[in-house]
VEXSEDREN-704689 format. One record per residue (C-alpha): x, z, y. Coordinates in steps of 0.5 Angstrom, whole numbers, padded with zeros to 4 digits, always signed. Example, Ala and Ser with C-alpha at 12.3 -4.5 7.8 and 13.67 -1.06 7.14 Angstrom:
<recs>
+0025+0016-0009;+0027+0014-0002;
</recs>
This chain:
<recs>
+0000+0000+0000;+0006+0002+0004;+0009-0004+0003;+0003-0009+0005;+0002-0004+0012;+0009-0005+0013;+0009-0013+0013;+0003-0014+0016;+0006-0011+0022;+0012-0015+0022;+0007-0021+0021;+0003-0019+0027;+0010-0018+0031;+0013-0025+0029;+0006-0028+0031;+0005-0025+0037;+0013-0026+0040;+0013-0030+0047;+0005-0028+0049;+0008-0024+0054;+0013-0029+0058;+0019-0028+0055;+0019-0035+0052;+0017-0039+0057;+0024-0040+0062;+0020-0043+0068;+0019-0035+0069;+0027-0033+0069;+0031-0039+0072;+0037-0036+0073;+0038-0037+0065;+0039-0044+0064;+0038-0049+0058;+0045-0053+0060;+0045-0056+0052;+0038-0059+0053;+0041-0063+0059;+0048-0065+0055;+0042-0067+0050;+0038-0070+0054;+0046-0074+0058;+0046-0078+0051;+0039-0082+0053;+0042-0083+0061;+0049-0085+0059;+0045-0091+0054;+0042-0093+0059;+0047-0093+0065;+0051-0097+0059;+0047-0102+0057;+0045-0103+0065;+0053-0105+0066;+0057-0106+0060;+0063-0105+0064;+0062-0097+0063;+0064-0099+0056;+0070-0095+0054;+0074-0101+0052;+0073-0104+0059;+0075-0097+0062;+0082-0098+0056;+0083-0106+0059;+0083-0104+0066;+0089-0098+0065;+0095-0103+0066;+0091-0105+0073;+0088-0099+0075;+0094-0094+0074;+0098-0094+0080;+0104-0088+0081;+0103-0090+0089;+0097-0087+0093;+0090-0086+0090;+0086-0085+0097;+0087-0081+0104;+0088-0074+0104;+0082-0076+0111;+0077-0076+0105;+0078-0070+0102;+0074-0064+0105;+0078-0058+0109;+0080-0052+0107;+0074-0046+0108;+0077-0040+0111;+0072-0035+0110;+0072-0030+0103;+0066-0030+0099;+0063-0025+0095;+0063-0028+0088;+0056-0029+0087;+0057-0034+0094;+0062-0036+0091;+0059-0039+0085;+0053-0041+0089;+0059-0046+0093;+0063-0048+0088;+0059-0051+0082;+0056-0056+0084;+0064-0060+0085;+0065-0057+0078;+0064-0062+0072;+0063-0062+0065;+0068-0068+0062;+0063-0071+0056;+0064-0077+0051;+0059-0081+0049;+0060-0084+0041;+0057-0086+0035;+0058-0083+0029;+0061-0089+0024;+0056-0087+0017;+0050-0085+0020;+0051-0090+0026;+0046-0085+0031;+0049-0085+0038;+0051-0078+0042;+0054-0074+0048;+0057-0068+0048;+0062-0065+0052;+0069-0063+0050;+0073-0061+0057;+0072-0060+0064;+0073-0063+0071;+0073-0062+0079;+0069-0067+0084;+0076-0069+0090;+0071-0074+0093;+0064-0076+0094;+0065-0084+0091;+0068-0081+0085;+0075-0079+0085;+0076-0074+0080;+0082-0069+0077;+0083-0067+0070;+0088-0066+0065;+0092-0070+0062;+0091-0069+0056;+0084-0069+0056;+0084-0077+0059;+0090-0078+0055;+0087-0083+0049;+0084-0087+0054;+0091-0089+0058;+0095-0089+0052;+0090-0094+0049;+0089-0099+0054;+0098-0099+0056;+0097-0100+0049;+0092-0105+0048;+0088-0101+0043;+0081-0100+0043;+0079-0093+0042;+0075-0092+0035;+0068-0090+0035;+0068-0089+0042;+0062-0091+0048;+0063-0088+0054;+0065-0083+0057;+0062-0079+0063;+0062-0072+0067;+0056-0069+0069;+0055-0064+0074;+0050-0058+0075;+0044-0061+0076;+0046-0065+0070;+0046-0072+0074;+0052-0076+0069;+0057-0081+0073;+0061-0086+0068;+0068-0086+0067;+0070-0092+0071;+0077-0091+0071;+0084-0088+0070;+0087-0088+0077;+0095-0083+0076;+0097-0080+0071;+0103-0074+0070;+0104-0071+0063;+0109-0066+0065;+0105-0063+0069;+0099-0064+0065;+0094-0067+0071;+0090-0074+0071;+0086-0076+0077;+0080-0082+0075;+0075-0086+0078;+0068-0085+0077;+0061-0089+0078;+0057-0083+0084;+0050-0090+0082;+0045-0087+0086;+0048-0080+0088;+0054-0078+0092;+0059-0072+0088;+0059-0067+0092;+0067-0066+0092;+0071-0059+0093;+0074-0057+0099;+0082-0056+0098;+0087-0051+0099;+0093-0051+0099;+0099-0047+0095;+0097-0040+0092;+0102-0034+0092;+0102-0028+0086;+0096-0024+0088;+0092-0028+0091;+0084-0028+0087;+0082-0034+0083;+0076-0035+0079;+0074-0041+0074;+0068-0045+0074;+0069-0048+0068;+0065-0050+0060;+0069-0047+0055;+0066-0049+0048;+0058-0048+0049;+0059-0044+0055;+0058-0049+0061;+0059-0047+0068;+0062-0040+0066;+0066-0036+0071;+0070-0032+0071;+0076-0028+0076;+0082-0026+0076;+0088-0027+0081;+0095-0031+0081;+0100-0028+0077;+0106-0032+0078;+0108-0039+0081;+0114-0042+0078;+0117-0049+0076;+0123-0052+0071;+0126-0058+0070;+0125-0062+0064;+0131-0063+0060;+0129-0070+0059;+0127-0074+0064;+0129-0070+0070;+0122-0069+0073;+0120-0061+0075;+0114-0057+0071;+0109-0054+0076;+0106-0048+0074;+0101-0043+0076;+0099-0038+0072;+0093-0034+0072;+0089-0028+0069;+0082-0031+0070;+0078-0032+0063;+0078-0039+0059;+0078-0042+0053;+0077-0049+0049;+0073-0054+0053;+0076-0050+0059;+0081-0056+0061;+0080-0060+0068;+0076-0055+0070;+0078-0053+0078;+0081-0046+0080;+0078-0043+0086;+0080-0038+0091;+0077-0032+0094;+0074-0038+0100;+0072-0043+0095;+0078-0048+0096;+0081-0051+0090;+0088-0048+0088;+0089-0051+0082;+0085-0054+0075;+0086-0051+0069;+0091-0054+0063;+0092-0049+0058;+0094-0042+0054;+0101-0039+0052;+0100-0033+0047;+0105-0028+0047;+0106-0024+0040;+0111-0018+0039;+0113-0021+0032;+0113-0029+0034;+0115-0031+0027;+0108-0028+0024;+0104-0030+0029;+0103-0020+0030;+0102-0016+0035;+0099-0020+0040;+0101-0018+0047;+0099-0023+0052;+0096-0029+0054;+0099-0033+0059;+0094-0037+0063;+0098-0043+0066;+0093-0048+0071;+0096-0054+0076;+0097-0053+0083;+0093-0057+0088;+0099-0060+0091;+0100-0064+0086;+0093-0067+0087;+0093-0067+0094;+0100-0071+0094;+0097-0077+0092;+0093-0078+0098;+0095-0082+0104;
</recs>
């Protein structure tokens, strides 16, 4: 008898779940459902493509040898100056996330055939027609196949969506560095502009710093922290110098591209990658530290006129 009362109850809970307006996310706005909108990019970027066949990932692959350029990509009059009024963190966030992107790729699987977008990285609006940062390494099978003449297997497309979940198809890859892991591309703004974030300029130990970017499934997660250190290295091979900045700001894979912002909303640095620190290296034991290194913003910024 007991057994019956006790499921009958449970029955009646489960029955009567999202009576009461939980469920219903129109009543909690500031809960968002960002993996409906990168399910719903894969219909956009579709239709983007089969309206200009150009977007196409092979023809953003032949246009590399064109496009890439070690000179200029713009002018430093199109970037947006810096802001010098700090911010709480939650006028912060409200500022910033609208220059800040998701980097998403748009394939089709080979068995099944079936089409799909999703996002693997991030990125940061320079200007409004489209100039875009990211890392090197999230761009780069794009610039190494289109130097080598090569198509990229499965591949679409690929685009960056922004918060309101409007997407911009790659339309090509403007400067590449590999040492300092940062890449500047062109995207197509279609029928709405990008909202560019305002640059800073160099950032010292100390200074606040706050990601706004999508570490694996958590879309436009932000977090602070300060600089911690700011140094360079050379490069025993080619000579050319490795700027990093590392932060203390949270981040994780899927972070990659994404911008760094000071305590006024001015781009400092992109996001690049982690360096874990054990006390006992050889058996990966004791983990002590995490080094976050991220990409100063003068290196973007020196590619403008």
């Amino acid at each position: 008898m007991k057994i019956r009362i006790i499921t009958s109850l449970f029955a009646v809970a489960i029955a009567t779940t999202g009576l009461f307006g939980q469920n219903n996310p129109e009543q909690h706005p500031v809960f968002r459902n960002d993996g409906a909108k990168i399910a719903a990019s894969t219909a956009k970027i579709r239709a983007v493509l089969k309206g200009n066949p150009s977007f196409s990932i092979d023809s953003v692959c032949a246009r590399v040898p064109e496009t890439l350029t070690e000179g200029y990509v713009g002018r430093k009059a199109d970037l947006k100056k810096p802001l010098k009024k700090k911010l709480d963190a939650r006028k912060l966030f409200e500022l910033c996330k609208s220059s800040s992107l998701l980097y998403c790729k748009y394939e089709r699987t080979p068995g099944s055939q079936r089409d799909s977008a999703y996002t693997g990285a991030s990125a940061v609006a320079l200007t409004a027609d489209g100039i875009c940062a990211t890392n090197y390494h999230v761009i780069a099978p794009i610039a190494l196949s289109g130097a080598l003449g090569k198509s990229l297997t499965g591949q679409l497309a690929q685009f960056v969506m922004d918060f309101d979940g409007y997407v911009y198809p790659v339309e090509s890859i403007l400067y590449t560095d590999p040492i300092n892991d940062m890449a500047i591309i062109k995207v197509n703004p279609l029928d709405k502009p990008l909202t560019p974030a305002n640059i800073g300029g160099d950032a010292v130990p100390g200074t606040p710093a706050y990601c706004l970017a999508n570490p694996s499934g958590a879309t436009f997660h932000f977090t602070e922290g300060m600089v911690s250190n700011a140094s360079v290295m050379s490069d025993a091979y080619t000579g050319q110098y490795k700027y990093i900045l590392d932060i203390t700001s949270d981040y994780g894979r899927g972070a990659s591209g994404g911008p760094v912002y000071d305590d006024c909303g001015n781009l400092i640095g992109l996001i690049s990658s982690t360096f874990s620190l054990y006390a006992r290296p050889d058996t990966y034991r004791n983990l002590q530290m995490v080094y976050k290194y991220s990409v100063p913003v003068f290196l973007i910024t020196e590619r403008f006129e």
